[in-house]
C-alpha positions as CSV (number, residue, x, y, z in Angstrom):
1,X,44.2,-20.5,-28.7
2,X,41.8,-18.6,-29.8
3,X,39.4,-17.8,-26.2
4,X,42.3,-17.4,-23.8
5,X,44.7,-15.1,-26.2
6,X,41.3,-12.3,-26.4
7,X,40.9,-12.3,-22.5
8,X,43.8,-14.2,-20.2
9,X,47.1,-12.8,-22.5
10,X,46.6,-9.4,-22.6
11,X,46.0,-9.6,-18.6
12,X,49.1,-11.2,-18.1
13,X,52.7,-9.8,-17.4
14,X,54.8,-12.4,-19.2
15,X,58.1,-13.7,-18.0
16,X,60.5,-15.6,-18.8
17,X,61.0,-17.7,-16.4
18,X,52.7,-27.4,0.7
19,X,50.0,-29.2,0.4
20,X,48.7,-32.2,-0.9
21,X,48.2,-33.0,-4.6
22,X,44.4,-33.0,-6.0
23,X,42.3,-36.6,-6.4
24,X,41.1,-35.9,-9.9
25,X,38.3,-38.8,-10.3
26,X,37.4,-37.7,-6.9
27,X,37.2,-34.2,-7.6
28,X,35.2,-34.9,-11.1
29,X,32.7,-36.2,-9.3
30,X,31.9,-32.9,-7.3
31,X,33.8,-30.2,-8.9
32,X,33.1,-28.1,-12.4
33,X,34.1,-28.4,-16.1
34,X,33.1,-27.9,-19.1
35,X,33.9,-28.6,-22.9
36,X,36.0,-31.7,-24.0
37,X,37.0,-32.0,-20.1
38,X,38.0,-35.9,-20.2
39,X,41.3,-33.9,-22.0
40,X,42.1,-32.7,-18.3
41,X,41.8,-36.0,-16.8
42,X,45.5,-36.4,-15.7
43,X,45.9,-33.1,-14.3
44,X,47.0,-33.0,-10.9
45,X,47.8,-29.6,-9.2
46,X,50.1,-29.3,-5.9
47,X,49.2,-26.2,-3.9
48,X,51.9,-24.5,-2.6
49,X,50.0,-20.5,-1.6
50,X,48.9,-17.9,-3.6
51,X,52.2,-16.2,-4.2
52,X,54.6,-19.3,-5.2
53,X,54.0,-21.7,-8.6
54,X,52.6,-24.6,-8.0
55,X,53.2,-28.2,-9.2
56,X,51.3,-29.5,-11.8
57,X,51.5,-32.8,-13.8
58,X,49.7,-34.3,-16.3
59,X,50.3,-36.9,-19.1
60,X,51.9,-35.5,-22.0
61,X,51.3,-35.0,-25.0
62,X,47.9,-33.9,-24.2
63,X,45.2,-34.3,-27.1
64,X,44.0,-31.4,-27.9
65,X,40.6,-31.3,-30.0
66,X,38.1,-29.1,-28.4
67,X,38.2,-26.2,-25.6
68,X,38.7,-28.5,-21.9
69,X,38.4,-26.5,-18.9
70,X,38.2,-28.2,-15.6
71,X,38.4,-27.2,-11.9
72,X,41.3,-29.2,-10.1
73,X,41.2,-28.7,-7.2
74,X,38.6,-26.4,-4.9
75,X,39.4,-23.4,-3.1
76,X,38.1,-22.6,0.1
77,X,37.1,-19.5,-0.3
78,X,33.7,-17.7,-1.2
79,X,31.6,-19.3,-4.1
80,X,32.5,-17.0,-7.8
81,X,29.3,-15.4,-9.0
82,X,28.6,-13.9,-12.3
83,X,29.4,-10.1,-12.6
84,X,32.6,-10.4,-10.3
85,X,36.0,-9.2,-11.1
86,X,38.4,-11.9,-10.5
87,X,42.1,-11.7,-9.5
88,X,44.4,-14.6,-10.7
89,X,47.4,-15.8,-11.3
90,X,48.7,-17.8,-14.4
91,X,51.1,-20.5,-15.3
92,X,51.5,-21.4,-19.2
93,X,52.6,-24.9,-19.8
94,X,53.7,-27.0,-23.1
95,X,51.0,-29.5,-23.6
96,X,53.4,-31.7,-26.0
97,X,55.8,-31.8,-23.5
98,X,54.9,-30.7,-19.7
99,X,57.3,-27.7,-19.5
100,X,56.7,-24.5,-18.1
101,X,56.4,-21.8,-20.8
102,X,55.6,-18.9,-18.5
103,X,53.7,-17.7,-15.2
104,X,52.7,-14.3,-13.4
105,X,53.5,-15.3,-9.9
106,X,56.9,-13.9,-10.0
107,X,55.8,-10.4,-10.7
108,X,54.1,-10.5,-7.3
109,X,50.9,-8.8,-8.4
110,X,48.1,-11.2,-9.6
111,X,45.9,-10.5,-13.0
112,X,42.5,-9.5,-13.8
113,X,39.4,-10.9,-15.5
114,X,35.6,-9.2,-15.0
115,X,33.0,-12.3,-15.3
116,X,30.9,-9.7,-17.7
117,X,28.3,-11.1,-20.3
118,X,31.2,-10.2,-23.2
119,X,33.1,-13.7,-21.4
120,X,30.5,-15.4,-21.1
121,X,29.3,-15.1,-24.8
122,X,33.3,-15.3,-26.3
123,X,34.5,-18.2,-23.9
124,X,31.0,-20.3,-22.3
125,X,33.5,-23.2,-21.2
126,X,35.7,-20.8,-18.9
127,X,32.7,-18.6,-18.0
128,X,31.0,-21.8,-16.8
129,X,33.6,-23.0,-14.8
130,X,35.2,-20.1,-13.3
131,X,30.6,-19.2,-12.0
132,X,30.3,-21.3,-9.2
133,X,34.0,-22.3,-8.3
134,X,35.5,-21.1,-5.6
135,X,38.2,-18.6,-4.5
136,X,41.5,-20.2,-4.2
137,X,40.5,-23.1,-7.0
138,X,43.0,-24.0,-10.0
139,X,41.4,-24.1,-13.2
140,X,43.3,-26.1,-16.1
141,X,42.0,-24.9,-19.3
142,X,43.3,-25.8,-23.0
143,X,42.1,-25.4,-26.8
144,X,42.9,-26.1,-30.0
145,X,45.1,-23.4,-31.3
146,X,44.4,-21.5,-34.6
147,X,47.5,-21.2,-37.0
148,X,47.9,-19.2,-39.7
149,X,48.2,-20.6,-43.3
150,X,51.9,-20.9,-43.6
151,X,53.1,-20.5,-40.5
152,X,55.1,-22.5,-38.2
153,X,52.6,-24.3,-35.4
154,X,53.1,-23.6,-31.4
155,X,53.3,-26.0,-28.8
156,X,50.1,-26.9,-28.1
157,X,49.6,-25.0,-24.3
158,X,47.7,-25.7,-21.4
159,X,46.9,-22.9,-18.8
160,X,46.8,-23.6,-14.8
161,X,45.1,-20.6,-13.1
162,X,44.3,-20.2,-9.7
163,X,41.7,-17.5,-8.6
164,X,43.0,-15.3,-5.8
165,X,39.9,-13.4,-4.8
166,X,36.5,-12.4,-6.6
167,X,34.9,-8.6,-5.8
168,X,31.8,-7.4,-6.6
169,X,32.5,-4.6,-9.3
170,X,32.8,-0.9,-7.9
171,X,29.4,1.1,-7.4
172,X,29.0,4.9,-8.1
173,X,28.6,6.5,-4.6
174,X,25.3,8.3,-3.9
175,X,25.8,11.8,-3.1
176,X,25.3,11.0,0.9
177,X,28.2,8.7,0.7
178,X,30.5,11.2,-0.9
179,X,29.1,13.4,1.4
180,X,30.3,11.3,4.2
181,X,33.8,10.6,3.0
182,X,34.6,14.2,2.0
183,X,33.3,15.3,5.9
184,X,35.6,12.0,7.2
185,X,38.5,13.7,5.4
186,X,39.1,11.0,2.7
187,X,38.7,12.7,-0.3
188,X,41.4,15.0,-2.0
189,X,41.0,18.7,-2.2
190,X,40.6,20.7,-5.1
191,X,41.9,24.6,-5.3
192,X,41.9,26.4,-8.1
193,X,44.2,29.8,-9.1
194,X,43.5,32.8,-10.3
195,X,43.4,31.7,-14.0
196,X,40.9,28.7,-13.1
197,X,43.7,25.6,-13.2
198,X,43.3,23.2,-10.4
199,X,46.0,21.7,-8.0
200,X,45.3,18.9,-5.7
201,X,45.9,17.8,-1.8
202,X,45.7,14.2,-1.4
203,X,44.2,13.1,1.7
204,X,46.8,9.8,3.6
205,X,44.2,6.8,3.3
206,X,43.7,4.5,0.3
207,X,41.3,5.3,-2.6
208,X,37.9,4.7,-2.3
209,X,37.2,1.1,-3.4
210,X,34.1,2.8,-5.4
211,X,33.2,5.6,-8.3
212,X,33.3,8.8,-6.7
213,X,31.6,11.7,-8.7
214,X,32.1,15.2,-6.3
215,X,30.0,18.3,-8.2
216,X,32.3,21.4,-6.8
217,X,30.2,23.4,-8.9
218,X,26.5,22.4,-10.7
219,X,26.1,23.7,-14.6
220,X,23.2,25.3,-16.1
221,X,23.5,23.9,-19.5
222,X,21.6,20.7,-21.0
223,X,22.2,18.0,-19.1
224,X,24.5,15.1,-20.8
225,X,24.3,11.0,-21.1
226,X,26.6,8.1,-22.1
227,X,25.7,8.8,-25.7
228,X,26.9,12.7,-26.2
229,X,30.2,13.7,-27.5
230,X,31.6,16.6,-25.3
231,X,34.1,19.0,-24.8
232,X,36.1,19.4,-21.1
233,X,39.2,20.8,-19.4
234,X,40.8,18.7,-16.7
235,X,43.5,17.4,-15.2
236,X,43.9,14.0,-13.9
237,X,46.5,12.4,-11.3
238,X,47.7,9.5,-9.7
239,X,46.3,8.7,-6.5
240,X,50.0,9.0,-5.3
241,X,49.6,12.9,-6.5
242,X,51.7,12.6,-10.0
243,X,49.7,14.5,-12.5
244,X,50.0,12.6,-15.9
245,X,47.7,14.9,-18.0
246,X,45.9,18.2,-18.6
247,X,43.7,20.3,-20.9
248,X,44.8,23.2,-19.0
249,X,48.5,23.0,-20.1
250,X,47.8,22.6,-23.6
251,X,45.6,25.5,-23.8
252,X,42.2,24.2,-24.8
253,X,39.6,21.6,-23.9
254,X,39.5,18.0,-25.1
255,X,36.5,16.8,-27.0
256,X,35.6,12.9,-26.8
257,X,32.4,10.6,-27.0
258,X,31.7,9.3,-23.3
259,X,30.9,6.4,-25.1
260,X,35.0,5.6,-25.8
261,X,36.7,6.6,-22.3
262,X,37.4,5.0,-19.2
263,X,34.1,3.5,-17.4
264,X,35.2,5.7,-14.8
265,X,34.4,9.4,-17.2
266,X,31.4,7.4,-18.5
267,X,29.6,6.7,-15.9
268,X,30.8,9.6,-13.5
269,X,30.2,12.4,-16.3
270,X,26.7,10.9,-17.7
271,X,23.7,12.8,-15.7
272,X,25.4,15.6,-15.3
273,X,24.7,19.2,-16.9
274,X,27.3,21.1,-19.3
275,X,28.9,24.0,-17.0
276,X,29.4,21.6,-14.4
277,X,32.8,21.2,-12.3
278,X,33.4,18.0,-10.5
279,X,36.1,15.9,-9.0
280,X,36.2,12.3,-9.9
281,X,38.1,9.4,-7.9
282,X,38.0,6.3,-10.0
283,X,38.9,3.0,-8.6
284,X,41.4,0.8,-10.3
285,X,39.2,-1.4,-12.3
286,X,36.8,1.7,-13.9
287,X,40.6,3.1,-14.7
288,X,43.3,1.9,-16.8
289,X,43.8,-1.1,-14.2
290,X,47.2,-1.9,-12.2
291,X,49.3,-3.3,-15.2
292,X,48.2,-1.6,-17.9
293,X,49.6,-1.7,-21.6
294,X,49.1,2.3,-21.8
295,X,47.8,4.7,-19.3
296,X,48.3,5.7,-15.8
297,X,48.0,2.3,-13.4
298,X,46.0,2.3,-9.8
299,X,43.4,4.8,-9.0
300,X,43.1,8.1,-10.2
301,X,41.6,11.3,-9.6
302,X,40.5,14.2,-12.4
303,X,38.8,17.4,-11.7
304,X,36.8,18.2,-15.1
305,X,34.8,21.2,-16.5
306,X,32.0,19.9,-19.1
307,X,32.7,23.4,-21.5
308,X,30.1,21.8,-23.9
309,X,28.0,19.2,-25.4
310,X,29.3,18.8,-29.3
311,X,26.9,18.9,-31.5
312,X,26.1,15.5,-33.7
313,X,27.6,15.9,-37.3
């Protein structure tokens, strides 16, 4: 399954593992799909919360030609627009036979997916559907699946997801609203020794929800963009004050193109001017996320020097 395996799997933390049941031709009538959706026609979902799996049923085996999504039933929530970051959870079922494969409830946390232009140009059907719905809906969605020449085939699968809220992406602060949540006492405090390395005093409320770029000290140098390869010292930390990495311990800065680091460096860096000494707090989502495969998970903080701007080979 070509679509989902690029941007639901690799959100997913795999497992091994009441109210009433949707009208379908009702639903059809008012609701959203997309594709080959007449392939979802005997889906029924069962709600039973946003933390527990619900029921589904269908009529198996499901024929499976073309990418089906369909919304089964409709949340009650806000209307989904474009350019949100969704939260979701995930059940996986066998569309030969109508058992469970796996879900993402029972880990308790639910998954991500950003409704960016790079989902809506690798998976219309899903993009289409998931615009417009609403918070709270489940959204069956199958496809044919691609196997390799030679290998054995998988059980045709049909994913149940049900959106759990949808946020408008984090925005970098203006320097008045950092202003206003450093003088409220919400942002951490940076000290530095004798020799230059920075420690860190976290304040007791939650992370900002948005990008928060802090100059402690302005540079002189050229300024920098998105596009420039630089060299920096930091250190960077979990919002729960575990530090996970530093420049300064190894001895020398890091060079890197802003262009291939966290959205959080690239857009919180970019503008400024080499010299420059700043503490970022990056939200989740502009971070390595809350489940992710490598990296430091939840919000983070870094205090970074800009040493240079490395020159183009």
């Amino acid at each position: 399954m070509r679509k989902v395996l690029a941007f639901l799997l690799p959100a997913m933390l795999f497992l091994t593992a009441c109210s009433g049941a949707s009208t379908p031709a009702d639903f059809d009538r008012e609701g959203k799909s997309a594709g080959a959706a007449e392939t979802l026609e005997s889906v029924e979902v069962t709600d039973a919360g946003p933390e527990t799996v619900p029921e589904v049923e269908f009529d198996a085996p499901l024929t499976i030609t073309d990418t089906a999504v369909r919304a089964v039933t409709e949340g009650d929530g806000e209307v989904i627009e474009a350019g949100q970051d969704l939260k979701f959870h995930l059940v996986f079922f066998n569309a030969d036979d109508g058992s469970v494969l796996q879900d993402s409830y029972g880990a308790g946390q639910p998954q991500s997916l950003a409704l960016t232009d790079q989902l809506k140009e690798a998976d219309p059907e899903l993009y289409e559907v998931l615009v417009g719905s609403k918070v709270g809906s489940h959204i069956a969605y199958t496809a044919p699946l691609e196997v390799p020449e030679g290998s054995e085939a998988p059980p045709n699968q049909l994913l149940v997801l049900q959106v759990i809220s949808a946020q408008d992406p984090p925005k970098k602060l203006s320097s008045e609203e950092v202003a206003e949540l450093e003088e409220a006492g919400q942002l951490p405090t940076v000290t530095l020794d004798d020799q230059g390395v920075p420690s860190i005093e976290f304040p007791d409320n939650d992370a900002p929800a948005d990008l928060v770029v802090k100059v402690i000290e302005e540079g002189t140098g050229e300024e920098i963009t998105e596009a420039d390869t630089i060299a920096a010292n930091y250190t960077g930390w979990s919002w729960q004050g575990e530090q996970f990495d530093s420049s300064f311990e190894r001895g020398e800065p890091s060079e890197f193109p802003l262009s291939g680091v966290i959205p959080g460096w690239t857009q919180g860096l970019s503008g400024l001017t080499v010299g420059s000494k700043v503490l970022l707090v990056i939200p989740s989502v502009m971070a390595y996320g809350d489940q992710p495969a490598q990296g430091p998970a939840g919000p983070l903080a870094f205090y970074v020097e800009i040493i240079e701007k490395v020159p183009a080979e």
